[in-house]
C-alpha positions as CSV (number, residue, x, y, z in Angstrom):
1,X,-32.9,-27.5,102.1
2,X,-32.9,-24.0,100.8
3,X,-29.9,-24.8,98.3
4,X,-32.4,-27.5,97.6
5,X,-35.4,-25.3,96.8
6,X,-33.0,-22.7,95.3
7,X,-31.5,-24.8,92.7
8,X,-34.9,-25.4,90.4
9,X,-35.7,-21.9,90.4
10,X,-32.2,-20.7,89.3
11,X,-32.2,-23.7,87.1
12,X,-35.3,-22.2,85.7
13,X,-34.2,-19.1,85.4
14,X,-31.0,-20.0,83.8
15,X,-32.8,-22.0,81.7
16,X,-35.0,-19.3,81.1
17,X,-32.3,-17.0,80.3
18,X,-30.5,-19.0,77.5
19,X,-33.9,-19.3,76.1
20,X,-34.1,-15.9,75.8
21,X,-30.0,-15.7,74.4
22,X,-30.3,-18.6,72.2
23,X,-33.3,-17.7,69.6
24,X,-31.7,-14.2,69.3
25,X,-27.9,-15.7,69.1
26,X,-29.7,-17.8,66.2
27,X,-31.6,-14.9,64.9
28,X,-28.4,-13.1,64.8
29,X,-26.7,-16.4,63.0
30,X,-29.6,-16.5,60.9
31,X,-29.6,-12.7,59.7
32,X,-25.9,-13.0,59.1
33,X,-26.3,-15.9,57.2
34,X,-29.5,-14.6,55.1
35,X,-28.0,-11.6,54.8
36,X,-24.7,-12.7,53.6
37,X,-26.2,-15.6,51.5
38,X,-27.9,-12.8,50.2
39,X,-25.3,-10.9,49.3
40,X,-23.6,-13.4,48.0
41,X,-26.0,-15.0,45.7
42,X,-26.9,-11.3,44.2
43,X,-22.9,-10.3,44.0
44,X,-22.2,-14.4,42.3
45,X,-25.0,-14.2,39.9
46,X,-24.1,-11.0,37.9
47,X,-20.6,-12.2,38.2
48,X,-20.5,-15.1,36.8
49,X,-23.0,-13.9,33.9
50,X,-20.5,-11.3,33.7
51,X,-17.6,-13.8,33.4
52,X,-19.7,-16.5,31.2
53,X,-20.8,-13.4,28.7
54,X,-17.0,-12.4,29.0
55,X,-15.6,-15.2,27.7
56,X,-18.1,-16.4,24.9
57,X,-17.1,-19.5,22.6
58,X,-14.0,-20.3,22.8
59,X,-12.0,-20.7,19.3
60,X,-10.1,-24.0,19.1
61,X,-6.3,-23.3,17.9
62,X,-6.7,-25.7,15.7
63,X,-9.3,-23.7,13.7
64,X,-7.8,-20.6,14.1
65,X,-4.4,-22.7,12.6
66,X,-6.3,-24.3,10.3
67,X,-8.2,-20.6,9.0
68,X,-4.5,-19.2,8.6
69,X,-3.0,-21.9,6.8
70,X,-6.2,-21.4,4.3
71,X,-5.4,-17.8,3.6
72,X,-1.7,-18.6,3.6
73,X,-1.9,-20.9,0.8
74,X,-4.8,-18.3,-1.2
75,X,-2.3,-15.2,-0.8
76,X,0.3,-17.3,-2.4
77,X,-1.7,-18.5,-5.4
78,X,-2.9,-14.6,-5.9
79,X,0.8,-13.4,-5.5
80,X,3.1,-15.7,-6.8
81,X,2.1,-15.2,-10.5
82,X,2.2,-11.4,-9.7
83,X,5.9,-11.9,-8.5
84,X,6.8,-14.2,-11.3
85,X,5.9,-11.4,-14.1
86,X,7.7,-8.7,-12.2
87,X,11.0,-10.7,-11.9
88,X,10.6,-11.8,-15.4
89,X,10.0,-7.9,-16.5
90,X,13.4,-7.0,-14.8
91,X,15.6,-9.6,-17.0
92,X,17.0,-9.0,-20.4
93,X,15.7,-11.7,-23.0
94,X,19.3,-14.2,-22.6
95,X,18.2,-14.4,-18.9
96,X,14.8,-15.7,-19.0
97,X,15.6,-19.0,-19.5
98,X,18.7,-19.3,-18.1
99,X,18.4,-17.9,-14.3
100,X,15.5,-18.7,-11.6
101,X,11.8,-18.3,-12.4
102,X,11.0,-16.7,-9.3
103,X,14.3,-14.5,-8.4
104,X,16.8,-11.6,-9.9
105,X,19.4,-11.6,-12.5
106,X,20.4,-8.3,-13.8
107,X,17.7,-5.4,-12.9
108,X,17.0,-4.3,-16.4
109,X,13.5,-3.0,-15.6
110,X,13.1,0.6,-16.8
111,X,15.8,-0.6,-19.8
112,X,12.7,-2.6,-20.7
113,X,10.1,-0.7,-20.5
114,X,12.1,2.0,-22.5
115,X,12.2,-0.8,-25.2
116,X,8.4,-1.5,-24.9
117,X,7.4,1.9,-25.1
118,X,9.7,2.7,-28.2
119,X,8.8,-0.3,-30.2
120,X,6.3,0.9,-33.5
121,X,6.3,4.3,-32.2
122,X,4.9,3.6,-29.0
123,X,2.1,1.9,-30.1
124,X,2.0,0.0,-26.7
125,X,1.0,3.5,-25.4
126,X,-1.8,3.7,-27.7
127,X,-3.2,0.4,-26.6
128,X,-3.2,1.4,-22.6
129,X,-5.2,5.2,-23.1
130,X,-7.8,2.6,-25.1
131,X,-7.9,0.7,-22.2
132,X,-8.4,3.4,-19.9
133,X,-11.1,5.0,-22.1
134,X,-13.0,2.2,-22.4
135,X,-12.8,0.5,-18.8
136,X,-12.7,4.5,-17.2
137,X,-15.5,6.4,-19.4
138,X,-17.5,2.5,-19.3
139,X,-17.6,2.0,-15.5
140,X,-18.4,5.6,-14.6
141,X,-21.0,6.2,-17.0
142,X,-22.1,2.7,-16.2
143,X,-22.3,2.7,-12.7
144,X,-24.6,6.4,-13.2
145,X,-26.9,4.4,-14.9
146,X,-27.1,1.3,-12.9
147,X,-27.9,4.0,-9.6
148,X,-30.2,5.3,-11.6
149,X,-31.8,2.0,-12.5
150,X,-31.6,0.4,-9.5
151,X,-32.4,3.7,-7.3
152,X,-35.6,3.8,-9.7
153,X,-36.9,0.0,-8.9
154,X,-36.4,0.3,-5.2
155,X,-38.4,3.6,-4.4
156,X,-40.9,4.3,-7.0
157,X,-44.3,1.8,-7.7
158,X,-45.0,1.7,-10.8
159,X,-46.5,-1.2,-13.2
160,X,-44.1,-3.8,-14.5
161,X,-41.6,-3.1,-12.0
162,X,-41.1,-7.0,-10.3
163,X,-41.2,-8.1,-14.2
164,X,-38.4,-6.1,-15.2
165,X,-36.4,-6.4,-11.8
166,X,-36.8,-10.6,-12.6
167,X,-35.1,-9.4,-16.4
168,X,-32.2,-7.6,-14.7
169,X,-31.4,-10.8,-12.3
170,X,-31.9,-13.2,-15.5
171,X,-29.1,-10.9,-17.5
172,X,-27.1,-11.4,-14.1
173,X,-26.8,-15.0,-14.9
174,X,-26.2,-14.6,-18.8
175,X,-22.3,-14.4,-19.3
176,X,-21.0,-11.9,-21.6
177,X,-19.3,-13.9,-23.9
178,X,-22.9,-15.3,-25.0
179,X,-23.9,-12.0,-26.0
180,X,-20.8,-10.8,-27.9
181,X,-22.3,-12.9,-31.3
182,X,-25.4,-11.2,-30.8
183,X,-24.0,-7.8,-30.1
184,X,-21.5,-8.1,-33.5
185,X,-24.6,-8.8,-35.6
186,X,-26.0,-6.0,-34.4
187,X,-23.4,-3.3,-34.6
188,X,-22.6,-4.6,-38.4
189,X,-26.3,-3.8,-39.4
190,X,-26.0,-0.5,-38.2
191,X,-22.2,0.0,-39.6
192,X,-20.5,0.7,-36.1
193,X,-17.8,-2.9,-35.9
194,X,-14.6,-1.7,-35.7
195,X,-14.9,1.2,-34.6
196,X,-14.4,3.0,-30.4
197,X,-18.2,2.9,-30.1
198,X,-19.0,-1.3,-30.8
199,X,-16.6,-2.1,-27.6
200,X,-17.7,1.4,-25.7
201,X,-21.6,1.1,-25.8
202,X,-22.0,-2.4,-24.5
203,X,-20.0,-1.4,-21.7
204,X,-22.5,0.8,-20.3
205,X,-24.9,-1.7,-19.4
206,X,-24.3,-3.5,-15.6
207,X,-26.9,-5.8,-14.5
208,X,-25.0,-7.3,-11.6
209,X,-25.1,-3.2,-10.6
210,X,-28.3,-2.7,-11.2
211,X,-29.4,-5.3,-9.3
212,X,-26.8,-4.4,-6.2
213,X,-27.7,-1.0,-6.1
214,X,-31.7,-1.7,-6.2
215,X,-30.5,-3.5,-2.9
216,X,-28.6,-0.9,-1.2
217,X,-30.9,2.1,-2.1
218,X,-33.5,-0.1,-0.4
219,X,-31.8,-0.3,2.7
220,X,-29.8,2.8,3.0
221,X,-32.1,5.4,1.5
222,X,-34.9,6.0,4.4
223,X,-38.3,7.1,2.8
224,X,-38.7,9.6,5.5
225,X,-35.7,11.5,4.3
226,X,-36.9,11.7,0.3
227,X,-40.1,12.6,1.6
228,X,-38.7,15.6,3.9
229,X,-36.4,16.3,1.2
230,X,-39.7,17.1,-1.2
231,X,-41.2,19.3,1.4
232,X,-38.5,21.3,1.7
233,X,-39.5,21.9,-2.5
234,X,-36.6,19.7,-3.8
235,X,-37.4,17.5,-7.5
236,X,-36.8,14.0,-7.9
237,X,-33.8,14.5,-10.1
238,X,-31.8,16.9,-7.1
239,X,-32.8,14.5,-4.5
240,X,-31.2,11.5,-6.4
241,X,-28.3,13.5,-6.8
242,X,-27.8,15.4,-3.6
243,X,-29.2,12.8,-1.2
244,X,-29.7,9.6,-2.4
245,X,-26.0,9.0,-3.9
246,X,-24.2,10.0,-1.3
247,X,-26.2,7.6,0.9
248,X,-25.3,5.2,-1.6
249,X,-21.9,5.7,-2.4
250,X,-20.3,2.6,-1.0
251,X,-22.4,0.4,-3.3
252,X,-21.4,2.5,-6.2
253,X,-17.7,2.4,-5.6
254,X,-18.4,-1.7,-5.6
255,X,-20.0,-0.9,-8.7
256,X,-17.4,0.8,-10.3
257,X,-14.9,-1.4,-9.5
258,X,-16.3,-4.0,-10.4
259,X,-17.1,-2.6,-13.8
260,X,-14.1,-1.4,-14.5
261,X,-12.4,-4.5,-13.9
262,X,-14.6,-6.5,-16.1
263,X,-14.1,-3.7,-19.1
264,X,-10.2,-3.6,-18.8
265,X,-10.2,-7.3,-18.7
266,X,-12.6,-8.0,-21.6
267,X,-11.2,-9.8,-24.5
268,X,-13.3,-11.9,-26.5
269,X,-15.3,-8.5,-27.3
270,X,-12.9,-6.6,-28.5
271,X,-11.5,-9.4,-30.5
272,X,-15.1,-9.9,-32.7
273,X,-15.4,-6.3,-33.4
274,X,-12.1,-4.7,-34.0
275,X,-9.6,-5.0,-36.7
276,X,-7.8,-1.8,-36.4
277,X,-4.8,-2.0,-34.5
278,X,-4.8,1.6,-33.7
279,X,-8.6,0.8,-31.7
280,X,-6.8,-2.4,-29.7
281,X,-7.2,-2.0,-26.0
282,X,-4.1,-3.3,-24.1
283,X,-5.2,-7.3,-23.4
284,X,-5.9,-7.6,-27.2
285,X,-3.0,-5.7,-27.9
286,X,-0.7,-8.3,-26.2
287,X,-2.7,-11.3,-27.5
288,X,-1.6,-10.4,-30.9
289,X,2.1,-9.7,-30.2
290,X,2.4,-13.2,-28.0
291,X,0.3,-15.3,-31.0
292,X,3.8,-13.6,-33.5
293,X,6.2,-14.9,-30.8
294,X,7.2,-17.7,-33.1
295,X,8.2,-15.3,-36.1
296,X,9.8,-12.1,-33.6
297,X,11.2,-13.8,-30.4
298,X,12.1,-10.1,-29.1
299,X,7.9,-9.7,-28.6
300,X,8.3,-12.6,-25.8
301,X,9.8,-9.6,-23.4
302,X,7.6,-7.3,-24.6
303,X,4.5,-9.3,-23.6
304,X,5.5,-9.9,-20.3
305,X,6.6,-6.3,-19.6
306,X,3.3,-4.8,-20.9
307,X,1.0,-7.5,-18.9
308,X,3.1,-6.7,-15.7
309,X,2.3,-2.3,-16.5
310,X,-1.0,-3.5,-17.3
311,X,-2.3,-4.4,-13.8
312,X,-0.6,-1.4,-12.4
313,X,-3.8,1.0,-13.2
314,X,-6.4,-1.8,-11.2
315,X,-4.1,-1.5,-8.1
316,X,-3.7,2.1,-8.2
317,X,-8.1,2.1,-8.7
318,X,-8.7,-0.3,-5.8
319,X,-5.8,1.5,-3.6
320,X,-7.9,4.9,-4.0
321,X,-11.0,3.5,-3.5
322,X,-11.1,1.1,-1.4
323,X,-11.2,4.1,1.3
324,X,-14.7,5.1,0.3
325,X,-15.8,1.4,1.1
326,X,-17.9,2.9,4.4
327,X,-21.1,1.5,5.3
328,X,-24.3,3.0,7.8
329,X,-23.9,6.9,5.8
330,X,-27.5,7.2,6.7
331,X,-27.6,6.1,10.6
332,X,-29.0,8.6,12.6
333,X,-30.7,11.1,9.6
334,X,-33.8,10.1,10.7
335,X,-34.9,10.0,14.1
């Protein structure tokens, strides 16, 4: 009878008891589980941000196979012609039609180029310091006065000044050969066709840099720094000089390049206003000698040989300049 009686009560309390165990045991479960999920959810989400911002897009192989087989097949249309001319500069005359295009025969190279420069008393040389003068003197002076131009339309306000920018960007779009007529019937009223000055002076005049340099001085010259720069008692002329060009120096490398390119390759001027010989820069030079290969078969060589030393000076001027190709000269000058 007492078992009997006993038995509720220590049922009761038993039951009483894992009442007591079981919300804490799931408290416990629960805490672990909150704080673990918890955990785990703030450990997985930067994670997999980490890994989704890690990877980015993926580039298909196909593309990337597709990009390189683009640029393949561009380098060889650049270079083949290049390698052509030097292989056909090392061959004597008997062996340019009689061995591979695009391979050696005989090395005769410097042989050559002896031959080249001893033909009319080195008039070949003559033709290549023309060059140089004109395409040299031309883009640096050039260049001075498209920074000066474009330096000029991008910081000062002045009347006029969105009228003659919209001039420069329509003489962007006029090709030179359009204005070479104009610029002959010109130079002949004032008695200056065949002479240095009818191919030099119309040299000097850039558009395309204006108009690039007008950009960059407006995004790489800060305001702040010409204004601190005319506190400190500086002129205009010193802070273009000082300050302003070497900010934009990049921009007037591209400039130069780009001008001196166009000048060393300029034909069609030079052949409208020059009949001395002596005045020839080096592509007209060689125009006239390949239109006589019929009559002198020996000027065949000679052609070839002085087009392949005529590209050596625009390697030589992009391989020392492309170095000074740096952008952002003016982070950080103002803070």
């Amino acid at each position: 009878m007492s078992a009997i009686l006993s038995s509720p009560a220590n049922g009761s309390a038993d039951s009483n008891q894992a009442s007591d165990v079981a919300p804490t045991s799931r408290i416990r479960r629960g805490g672990r589980g909150q704080a673990g999920g918890g955990h785990g959810h703030g450990h997985q989400g930067p994670a997999g941000s980490d890994t989704t911002r890690a990877r980015g897009p993926r580039e298909s192989p196909l593309s990337r196979a597709g990009a390189l087989i683009v640029m393949l097949v561009f380098t060889l249309y650049f270079l083949i012609p290049i390698w052509w001319l030097f292989i056909a500069s090392t061959k004597s005359a008997p062996q340019f039609g009689n061995t591979p295009a695009l391979w050696f025969a005989d090395f005769n190279l410097f042989e050559n180029i002896g031959q080249l420069i001893a033909y009319r008393d080195g008039v070949y040389l003559k033709w290549m310091l023309n060059s140089v003068l004109y395409a040299g003197l031309g883009a640096l002076l050039g260049t001075l006065f498209a920074a000066m131009c474009g330096y000029a339309l991008a910081k000062y306000r002045f009347p006029g000044r969105d009228a003659i920018f919209n001039v420069v960007l329509g003489g962007v779009l006029v090709p030179a050969t359009a204005l070479a007529l104009p610029l002959f019937l010109i130079f002949s009223q004032v008695g200056l066709t065949n002479t240095f000055w009818s191919v030099f002076l119309p040299s000097l005049v850039s558009p395309f840099g204006v108009y690039l340099t007008r950009i960059f001085a407006a995004s790489s010259v800060p305001d702040e720094l010409l204004e601190a720069s005319r506190l400190d008692g500086a002129g205009e002329i010193r802070t273009f000089f000082t300050i302003s060009v070497r900010l934009m120096f990049p921009a007037l490398v591209t400039v130069f390049l780009f001008q001196f390119v166009a000048i060393w390759n300029n034909f069609f001027l030079p052949l409208i206003m020059l009949r001395d010989e002596t005045l020839f820069p080096v592509t007209l030079g060689l125009y006239a000698w390949n239109s006589q290969v019929n009559q002198i078969p020996e000027l065949r060589l000679y052609v070839l040989v002085g087009a392949f030393l005529s590209i050596i000076p625009l390697v030589i001027t992009f391989l020392l300049l492309q170095r000074f190709w740096r952008s952002g000269l003016g982070a950080g000058s103002v803070k």
